[in-house]
C-alpha positions, 0 to 999 in steps of 0.5 A: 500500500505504501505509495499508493494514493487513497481518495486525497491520501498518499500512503508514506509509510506503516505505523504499526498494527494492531487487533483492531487496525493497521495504521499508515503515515500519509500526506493530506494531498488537500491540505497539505498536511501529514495524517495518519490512517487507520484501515481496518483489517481486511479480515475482520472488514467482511463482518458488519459488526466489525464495521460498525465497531470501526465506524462508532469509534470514528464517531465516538473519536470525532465527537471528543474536541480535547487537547489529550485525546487523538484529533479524527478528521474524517472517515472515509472508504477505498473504493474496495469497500475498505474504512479507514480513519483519518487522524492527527499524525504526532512526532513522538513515541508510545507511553509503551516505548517511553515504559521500556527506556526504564522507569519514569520519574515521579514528576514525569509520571503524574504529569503524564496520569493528569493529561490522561485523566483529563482527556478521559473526564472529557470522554465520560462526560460525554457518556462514553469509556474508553475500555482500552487505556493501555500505555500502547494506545498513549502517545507521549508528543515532543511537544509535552503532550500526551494524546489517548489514541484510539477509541475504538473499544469506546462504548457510550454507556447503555448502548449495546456492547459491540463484542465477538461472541465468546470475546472480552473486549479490551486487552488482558493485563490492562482489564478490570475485574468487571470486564475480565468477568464480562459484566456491563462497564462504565468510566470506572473501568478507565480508572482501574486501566489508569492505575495499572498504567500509572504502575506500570510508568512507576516499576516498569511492569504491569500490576497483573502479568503472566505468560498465560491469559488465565493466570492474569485474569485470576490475578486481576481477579483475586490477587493484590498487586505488589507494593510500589516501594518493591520496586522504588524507594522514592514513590510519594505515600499519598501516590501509592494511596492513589494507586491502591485506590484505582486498583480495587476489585469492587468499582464502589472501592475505587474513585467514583468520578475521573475528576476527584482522581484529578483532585488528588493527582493534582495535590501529590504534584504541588506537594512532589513541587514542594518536597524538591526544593526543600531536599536541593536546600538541606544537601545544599546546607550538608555539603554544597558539592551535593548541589554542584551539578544542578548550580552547573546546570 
């Protein structure tokens, strides 16, 4: 496909794959302009239900005007009957690829936690989850910002669960307990998906983790996570409150709304920003050669 010209679009190169789209890097013939395209799977592609999951996530996408979340310009389809999406392209790298550097720091961590936790206010008060936060599906821009791409597990809340039959939709490690059981879902379950990854930014590894699908969900369902402070002697107590509280099993434990999570994100960074200075002042009253580097800097 790559050079091909599809409607006003001229395929540059492949993005990346995954279970619900293949995506390219094009130039906007129209607009001079640099998008990426989501095509469906020609496999999946013959079902209606597939198609219509594909459309209702262009939908859900393009009815979501927010700095943290990807920006749909249009949906569109080949003239082989092929939908495909057009998205804003980002320079930058997956929270996934940024995950597999080495841990983030806490400061990085809970900037990035508020970005994602507004764009998903913005998503549920809409009446819509996300149902497939996962550092894969974050995009971490050069510019500063971090961008939630795809929606296209996106359920408005009542409306019929577009899933195969016998299939949970969402991806095993990031699931929460509820949808691991294949019960009905609401914004709740983004908060579970949000604490693993905030866990994940943290150690370096998801919460719930096998080699085996069944012994994860037995996980998610039954087994705590281990302490932060394993991993990491640095970690803020009032963040691991937060963390423990994304990850209850019953989603009456957890935070009820996205924005009292916000709140409290948001007070752990004030005090994080308070905490440094005050640490830089007492090595600087210790020995100066501790604060050295940073007066070089």
């Amino acid at each position: 496909m790559i050079g091909q010209t599809i409607s006003h679009y001229k395929i540059l190169e492949k993005l990346g794959e995954g279970g619900m789209g293949v995506v390219y890097k094009a130039h906007d013939t129209k607009l001079d302009r640099t998008v990426a395209l989501k095509f469906l799977p020609q496999s999946m592609a013959s079902t209606e239900t597939e198609k219509n999951r594909f459309i209702f996530e262009a939908k859900a996408a393009s009815s979501l005007d927010h700095p943290n979340v990807c920006t749909v310009y249009e949906i569109d389809e080949t003239t082989e009957g092929e939908l495909f999406i057009s998205m804003a392209y980002y320079e930058g790298e997956t929270l996934k690829e940024r995950v597999e550097k080495g841990q983030l720091g806490i400061d990085e961590t809970i900037e990035i936690s508020v970005q994602l936790a507004l764009g998903l206010q913005a998503a549920h008060a809409k009446g819509m989850a996300h149902r497939d936060i996962k550092s894969a599906n974050i995009m971490l821009t050069k510019s500063g910002q971090t961008k939630i791409m795809d929606f296209g597990l996106a359920k408005l809340v009542g409306r019929t669960q577009l899933t195969k039959a016998g299939a949970t939709v969402g991806t095993i490690a990031y699931m929460s307990p509820e949808q691991a059981r294949g019960d009905t879902v609401d914004g709740r379950t983004d908060i579970w998906s949000l604490g693993v990854v905030l866990y994940e930014m943290l150690t370096g590894q998801t919460p719930f983790s096998s080699q085996y699908e069944q012994a994860i969900v037995y996980s998610i369902l039954n087994v705590d996570p281990k302490p932060i402070v394993n991993f990491r002697s640095d970690l803020l107590p009032d963040l691991q409150q937060i963390i423990d509280k994304t990850l209850q099993k019953n989603p009456d434990d957890r935070y009820q709304s996205i924005g009292d999570m916000i709140m409290d994100l948001r007070r752990v960074k004030k005090e994080s920003t308070e905490v440094s200075p005050m640490l830089l002042q007492s090595a600087d009253a210790l020995d100066p050669l501790l604060v050295q580097p940073h007066l070089d800097k």
